[in-house]
N, C-alpha and C positions, 0 to 999 in steps of 0.2 A: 272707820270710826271718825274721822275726818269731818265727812257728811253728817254725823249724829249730833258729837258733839259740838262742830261749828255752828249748828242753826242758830243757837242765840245771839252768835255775832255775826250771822249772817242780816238778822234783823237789825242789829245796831248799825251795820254797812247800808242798809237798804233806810233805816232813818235819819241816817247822814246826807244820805243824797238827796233823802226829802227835802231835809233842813234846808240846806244850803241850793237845791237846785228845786222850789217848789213846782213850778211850772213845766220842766221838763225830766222831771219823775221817771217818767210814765217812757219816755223816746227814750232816756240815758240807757234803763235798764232793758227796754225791749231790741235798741239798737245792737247791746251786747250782747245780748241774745242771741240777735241775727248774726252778727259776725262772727260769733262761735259756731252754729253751725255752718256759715258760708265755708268757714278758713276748713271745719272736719269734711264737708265734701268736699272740697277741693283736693284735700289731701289724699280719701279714699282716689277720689278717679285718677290721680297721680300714680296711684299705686296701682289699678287695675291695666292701664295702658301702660307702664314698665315691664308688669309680671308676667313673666311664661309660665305656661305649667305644663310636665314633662310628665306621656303616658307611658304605659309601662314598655313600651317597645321600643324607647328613646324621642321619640319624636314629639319635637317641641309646638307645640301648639296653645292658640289663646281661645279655644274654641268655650270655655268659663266666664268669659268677658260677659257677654249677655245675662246670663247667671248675677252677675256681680251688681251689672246694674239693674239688674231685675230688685234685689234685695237693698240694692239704695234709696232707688227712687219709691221703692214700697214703704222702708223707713219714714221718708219725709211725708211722703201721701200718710199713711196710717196716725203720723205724730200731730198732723195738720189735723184731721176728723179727729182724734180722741183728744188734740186740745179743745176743740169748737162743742166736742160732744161732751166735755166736762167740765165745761166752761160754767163759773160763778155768776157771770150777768155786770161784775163790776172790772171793768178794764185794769184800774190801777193793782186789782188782786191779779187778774189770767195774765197779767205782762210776771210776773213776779212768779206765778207755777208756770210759765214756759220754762224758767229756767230750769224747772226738775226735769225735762227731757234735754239738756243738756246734761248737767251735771248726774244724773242716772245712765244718760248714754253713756260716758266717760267711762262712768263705774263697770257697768255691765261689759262693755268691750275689754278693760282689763281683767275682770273673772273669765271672760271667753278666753282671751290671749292664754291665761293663766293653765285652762284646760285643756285649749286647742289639741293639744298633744294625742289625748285619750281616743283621739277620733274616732266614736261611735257616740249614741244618742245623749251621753252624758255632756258632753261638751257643748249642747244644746238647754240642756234641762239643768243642771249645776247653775250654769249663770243667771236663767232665770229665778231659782229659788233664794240664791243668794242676794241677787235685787231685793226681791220681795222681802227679806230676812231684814236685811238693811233697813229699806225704807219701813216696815213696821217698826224695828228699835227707833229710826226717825222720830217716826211721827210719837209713841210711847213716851221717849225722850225730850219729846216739844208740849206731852201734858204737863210735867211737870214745871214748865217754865211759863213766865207772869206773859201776856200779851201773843203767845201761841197757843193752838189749840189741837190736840190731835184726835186728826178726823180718818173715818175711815175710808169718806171720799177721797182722800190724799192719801191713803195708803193705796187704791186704785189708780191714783193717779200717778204714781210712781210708778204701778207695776206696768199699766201702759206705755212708760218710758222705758222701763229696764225693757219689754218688747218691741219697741223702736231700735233702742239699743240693740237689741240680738239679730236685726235684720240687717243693722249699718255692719255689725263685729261678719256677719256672713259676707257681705258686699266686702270686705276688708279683707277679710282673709277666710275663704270658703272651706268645711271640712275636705277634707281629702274623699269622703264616701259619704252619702248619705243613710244612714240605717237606721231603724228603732233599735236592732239587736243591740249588747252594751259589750264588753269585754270583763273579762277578768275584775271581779272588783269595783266595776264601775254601778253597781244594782243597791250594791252597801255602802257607796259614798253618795248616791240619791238618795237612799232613805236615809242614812242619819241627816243630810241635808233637811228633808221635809220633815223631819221629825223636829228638826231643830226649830224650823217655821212654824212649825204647829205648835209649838209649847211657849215662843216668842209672841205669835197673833192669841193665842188665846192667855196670856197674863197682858196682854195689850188690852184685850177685849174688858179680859175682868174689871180691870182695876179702872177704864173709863169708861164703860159704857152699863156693867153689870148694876145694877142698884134696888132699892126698896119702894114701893109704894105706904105712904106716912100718911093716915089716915088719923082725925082728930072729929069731932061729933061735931066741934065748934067753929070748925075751919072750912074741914073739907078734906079732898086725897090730893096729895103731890108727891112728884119723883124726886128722890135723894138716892147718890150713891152709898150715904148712910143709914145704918137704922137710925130708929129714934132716941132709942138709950146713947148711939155714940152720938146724934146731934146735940144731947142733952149734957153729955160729957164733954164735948167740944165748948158747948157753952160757956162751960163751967172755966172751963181750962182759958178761955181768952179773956174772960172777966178778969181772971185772974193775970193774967198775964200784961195785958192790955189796962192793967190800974196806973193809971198816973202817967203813962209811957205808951200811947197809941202806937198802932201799928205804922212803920213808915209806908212810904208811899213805893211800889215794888218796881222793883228795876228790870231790866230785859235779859240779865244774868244774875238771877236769880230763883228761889226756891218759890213757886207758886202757893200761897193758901187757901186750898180746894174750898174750907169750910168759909173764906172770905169769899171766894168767885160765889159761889152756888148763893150767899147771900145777896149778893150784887144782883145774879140773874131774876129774885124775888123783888129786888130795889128798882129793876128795870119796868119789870110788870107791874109792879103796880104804878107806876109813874105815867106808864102811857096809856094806863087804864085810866088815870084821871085826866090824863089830855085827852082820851077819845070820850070821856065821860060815862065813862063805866066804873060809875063809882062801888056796885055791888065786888063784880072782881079786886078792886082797889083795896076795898077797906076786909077780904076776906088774906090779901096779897100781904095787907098790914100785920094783920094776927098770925098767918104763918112767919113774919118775921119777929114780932114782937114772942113768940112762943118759943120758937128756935134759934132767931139768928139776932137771940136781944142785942148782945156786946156790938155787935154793928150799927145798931141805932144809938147808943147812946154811951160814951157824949153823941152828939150832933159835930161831924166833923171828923172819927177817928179814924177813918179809912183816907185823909187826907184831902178831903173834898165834903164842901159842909151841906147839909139836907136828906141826910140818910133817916134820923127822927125825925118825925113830922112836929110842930107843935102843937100844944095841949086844944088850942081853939081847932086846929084844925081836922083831926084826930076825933073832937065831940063832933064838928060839921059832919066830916064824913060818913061817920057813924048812923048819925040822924039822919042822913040822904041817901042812905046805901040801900034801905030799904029790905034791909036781913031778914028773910022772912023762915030764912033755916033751910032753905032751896038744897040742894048739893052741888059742891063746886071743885071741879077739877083744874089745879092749876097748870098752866102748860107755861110755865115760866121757864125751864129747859132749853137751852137754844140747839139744843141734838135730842136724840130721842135716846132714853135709860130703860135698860130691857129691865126685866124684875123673871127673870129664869132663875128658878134655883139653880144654887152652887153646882149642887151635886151631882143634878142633871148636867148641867153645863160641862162639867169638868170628866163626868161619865161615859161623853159622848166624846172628847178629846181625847179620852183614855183609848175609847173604842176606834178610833181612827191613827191614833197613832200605832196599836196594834195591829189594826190592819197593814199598813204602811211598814209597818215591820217582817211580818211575815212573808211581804210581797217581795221584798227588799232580798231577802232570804233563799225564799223559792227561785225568782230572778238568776241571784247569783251562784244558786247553786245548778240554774241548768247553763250557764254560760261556761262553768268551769266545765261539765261534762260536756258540753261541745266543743272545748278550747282542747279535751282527751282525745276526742275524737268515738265517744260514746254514744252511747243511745240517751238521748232528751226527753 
């Protein structure tokens, strides 16, 4: 919980160092980066060239070493490709997600340690799903905060890490056998795991990516995580809210307001539609706000930053220039993409998979018991 809830002062720690270190941002944080993972390999091959390991006829042998650093040097090659291969294109951001294969390797190696014991296939798969568990409450947890955003590229990109991680926690401290089979128990502590996963990604999923397409004669179609009755209710509520007493300006610990972002993302588009000169998109970008997301334009200035209203001369220009001829206009104001699945579909298919994942779990642990008897399978 650590990792969940610290992200919004992980951001305040990572804006400090803007602050105060503008020009070497970018080195502070990717330095400690590196030295994190220099100081954990180092430590692993420390521990591989100590360890003996004892086969069952007493005879002490390191014949595992290879093995070990097999699973190291695969860690850092694998963590190397799926940073470059998910990499955002802006430096100051991929210095900043390197540190998730840190700080996820950490995690994942303590759930390994955690398991190690069980030694059959679960002490393999528990820690991965546990990552992934995590890192989706993460990122979940990073929707709801001002100047974070949770993506589902970052929940891949974590689970890359937590698999980085599972190859260093091997080079660390290797199973004792390698098997698929599971033992006693260990088939019903996978599945409720992935059931757990399954029901964490899919209210992750809903609640930021599920949404409505909002269709107006006058406008055009755009994507909201809302319908339009709660856009209209929303409006209503911030008008109200928002009388006399504008919204402050939002902090980085704090409570996100979805129906202000989503506004903003229309305040974007149409802005660079009238710097690229598209003033048709522009003034269709204006009516979707002026329709929905009115309390955000007016006053001029209540999101703490003035030009959200246009003026009245400017508003007639556009209008007259825009060249409305009634065309149809889809706005892609969105900076992620908002699926429009029904619920019940969506949540239909979670049903049917977590069922499955149950049954398997079941079946699983009930032929492990019957060969742990020494029965027929």
């Amino acid at each position: 919980m650590v990792i969940v809830f610290g992200s919004p002062f992980a951001g305040e720690l990572r804006a400090a160092i803007a602050a105060a270190f503008p020009r070497q941002t970018r080195a502070i944080i990717g330095g400690g980066v590196a030295v994190a993972i220099a100081a954990a390999v180092f430590t692993a091959v420390v521990r591989v060239r100590r360890m003996r390991w004892a086969r069952p006829d007493g005879d002490s042998v390191r014949e595992r070493r290879a093995l070990r650093y097999f699973a190291l040097g695969a860690a850092l090659v694998a963590g190397t490709l799926f940073a470059r291969g998910l990499s955002s294109g802006d430096p100051d951001i991929d210095v900043v997600e390197a540190f998730h294969f840190v700080e996820y390797g950490i995690l994942t190696l303590l759930f390994y340690l955690a398991w190690r014991p069980f030694d059959d296939v679960s002490v393999l798969v528990l820690p991965l799903l546990a990552g992934l568990l995590v890192g989706t409450l993460d990122e979940w947890f990073q929707w709801f905060v001002p100047f974070r955003v949770g993506e589902l590229r970052d929940v891949l990109l974590d689970g890359a890490a937590v698999g980085c991680g599972l190859l260093f926690s091997i080079g660390v401290d290797p199973p004792g056998r390698f098997t698929l089979a599971t033992h006693r128990g260990s088939a019903m502590r996978i599945g409720a795991m992935a059931v757990a996963f399954t029901l964490v990604f899919a209210l992750f999923f809903q609640t930021a990516f599920l949404g409505f397409d909002i269709s107006d004669a006058r406008i055009g179609v755009f994507r909201s995580r809302y319908t339009a009755a709660e856009l209209e209710e929303a409006a209503r509520d911030r008008s109200l809210r928002w009388r006399g007493e504008p919204p402050p300006t939002p902090g980085r610990v704090s409570r996100e307001d979805q129906y202000l972002t989503e506004a903003l993302w229309h305040v974007r588009r149409r802005n660079d539609s009238v710097a690229t000169g598209d003033l048709f998109a522009a003034w269709r970008e204006n009516r979707i706000l002026e329709t929905f997301y009115a309390p955000v334009l007016a006053p001029p200035g209540s999101v703490g930053r003035p030009g959200f209203g246009w003026p009245a001369a400017q508003r007639v220009d556009t209008e007259r220039l825009a060249q409305d001829d009634g065309r149809p206009y889809l706005s892609g104001a969105e900076p992620y993409r908002i699926y429009v699945w029904p619920k019940s579909a969506f949540w239909a298919a979670i049903a049917l998979v977590i069922a499955v994942t149950i049954v398997l779990a079941v079946a699983s642990d009930r032929w492990s018991r019957r060969r742990a008897r020494g029965g027929p399978v």
